[in-house]
Structures are given as structure tokens and as C-alpha cells.
C-alpha positions as CSV (number, residue, x, y, z in Angstrom):
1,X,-6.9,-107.6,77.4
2,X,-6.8,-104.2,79.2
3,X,-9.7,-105.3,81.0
4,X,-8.3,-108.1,82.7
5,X,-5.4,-106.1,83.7
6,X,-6.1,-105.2,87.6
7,X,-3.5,-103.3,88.5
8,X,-2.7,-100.4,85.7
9,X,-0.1,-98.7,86.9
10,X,0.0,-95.2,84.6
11,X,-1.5,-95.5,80.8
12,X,0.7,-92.6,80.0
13,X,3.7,-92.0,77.4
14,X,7.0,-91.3,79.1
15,X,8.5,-90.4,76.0
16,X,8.1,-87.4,73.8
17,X,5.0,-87.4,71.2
18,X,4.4,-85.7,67.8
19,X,1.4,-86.3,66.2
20,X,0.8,-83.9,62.6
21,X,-2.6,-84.8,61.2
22,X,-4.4,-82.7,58.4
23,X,-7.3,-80.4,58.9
24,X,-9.5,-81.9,56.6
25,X,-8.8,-85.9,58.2
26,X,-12.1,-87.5,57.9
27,X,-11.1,-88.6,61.5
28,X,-12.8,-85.3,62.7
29,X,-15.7,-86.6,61.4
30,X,-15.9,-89.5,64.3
31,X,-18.2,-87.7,67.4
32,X,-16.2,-86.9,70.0
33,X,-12.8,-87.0,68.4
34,X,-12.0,-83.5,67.6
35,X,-13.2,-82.1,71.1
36,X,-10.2,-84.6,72.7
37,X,-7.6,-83.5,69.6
38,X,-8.6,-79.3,70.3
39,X,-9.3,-79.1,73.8
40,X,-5.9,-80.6,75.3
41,X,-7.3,-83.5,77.0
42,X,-4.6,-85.8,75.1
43,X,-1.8,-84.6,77.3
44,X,-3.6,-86.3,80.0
45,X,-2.3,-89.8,78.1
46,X,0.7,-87.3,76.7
47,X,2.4,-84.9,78.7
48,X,4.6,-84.1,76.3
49,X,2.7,-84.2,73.3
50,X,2.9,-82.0,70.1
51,X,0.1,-81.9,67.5
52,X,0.5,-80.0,64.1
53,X,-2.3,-79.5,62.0
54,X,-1.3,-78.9,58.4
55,X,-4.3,-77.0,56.5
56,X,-5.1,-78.6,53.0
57,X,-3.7,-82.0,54.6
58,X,-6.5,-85.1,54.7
59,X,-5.6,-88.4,56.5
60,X,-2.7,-89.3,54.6
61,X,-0.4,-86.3,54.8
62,X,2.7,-87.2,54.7
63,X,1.8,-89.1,51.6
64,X,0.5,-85.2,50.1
65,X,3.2,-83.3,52.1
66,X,6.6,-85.2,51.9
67,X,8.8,-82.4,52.0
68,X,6.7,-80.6,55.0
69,X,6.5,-83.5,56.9
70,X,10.0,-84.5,56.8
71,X,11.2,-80.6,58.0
72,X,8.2,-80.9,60.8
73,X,10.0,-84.8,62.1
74,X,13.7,-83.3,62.0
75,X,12.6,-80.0,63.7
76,X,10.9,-82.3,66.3
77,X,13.7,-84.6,66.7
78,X,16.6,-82.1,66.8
79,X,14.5,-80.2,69.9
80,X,14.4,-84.0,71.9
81,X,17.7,-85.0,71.4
């Protein structure tokens, strides 16, 4: 319905993003996708945006990193109180 929308005012978050995918995330595989993950252009939608990449992780990491993921979401959270 975004197309029908003619006055957009700002398709930004306001809020604090943290986004931890896995290096090996078939996701990469889609053209296009890693160039907007790498280069930065996500904080154009996400000023305050946080990405960790976790190196043996695939698209389901928190489901084959528990422990890491859960340290990486408190860390997050206690620095945006």
C-alpha cells in the first residue's frame, strides 16, 4: 500500500537498531543485498543502526549461537537504556 501513500513523511527508524546476521547467510547470495549491508547505505533507513556479523553463523544464528547472541542483545540494550 506504500504506493498509494502520497505524502511519506520520513521512512526512517527513530529508534535504535541492531541487526547480528551470520557471514555465511544465504541472504548474501540475493544480488544487491550485501553491497547495501557492507557499504553503510542502511543508515540511510537507520541512523542509528548496529550490524554484527558473527563468522561461522548462517541465517539462523541465534538458533546456532544462543549464548553469543543473548551477550550481543544485553550489551546492546544496557548501551540504549
Amino acid at each position: 500500500a506504500l504506493h498509494r501513500m502520497t505524502k511519506h513523511v520520513d521512512p526512517k527508524f527513530q529508534v535504535p537498531v541492531f541487526m547480528v546476521m551470520g557471514e555465511k547467510d544465504y541472504c548474501f547470495k540475493f544480488p544487491g543485498f550485501e553491497t547495501a549491508m557492507r557499504s553503510g547505505v542502511m543508515k540511510t533507513f537507520a541512523p542509528d543502526l548496529k550490524i554484527t556479523y558473527i563468522p561461522e553463523g548462517c541465517h539462523f544464528v541465534q538458533e546456532q549461537f544462543p549464548d553469543q547472541i543473548n551477550d550481543l542483545l544485553l550489551g546492546f540494550l544496557k548501551d540504549h537504556p
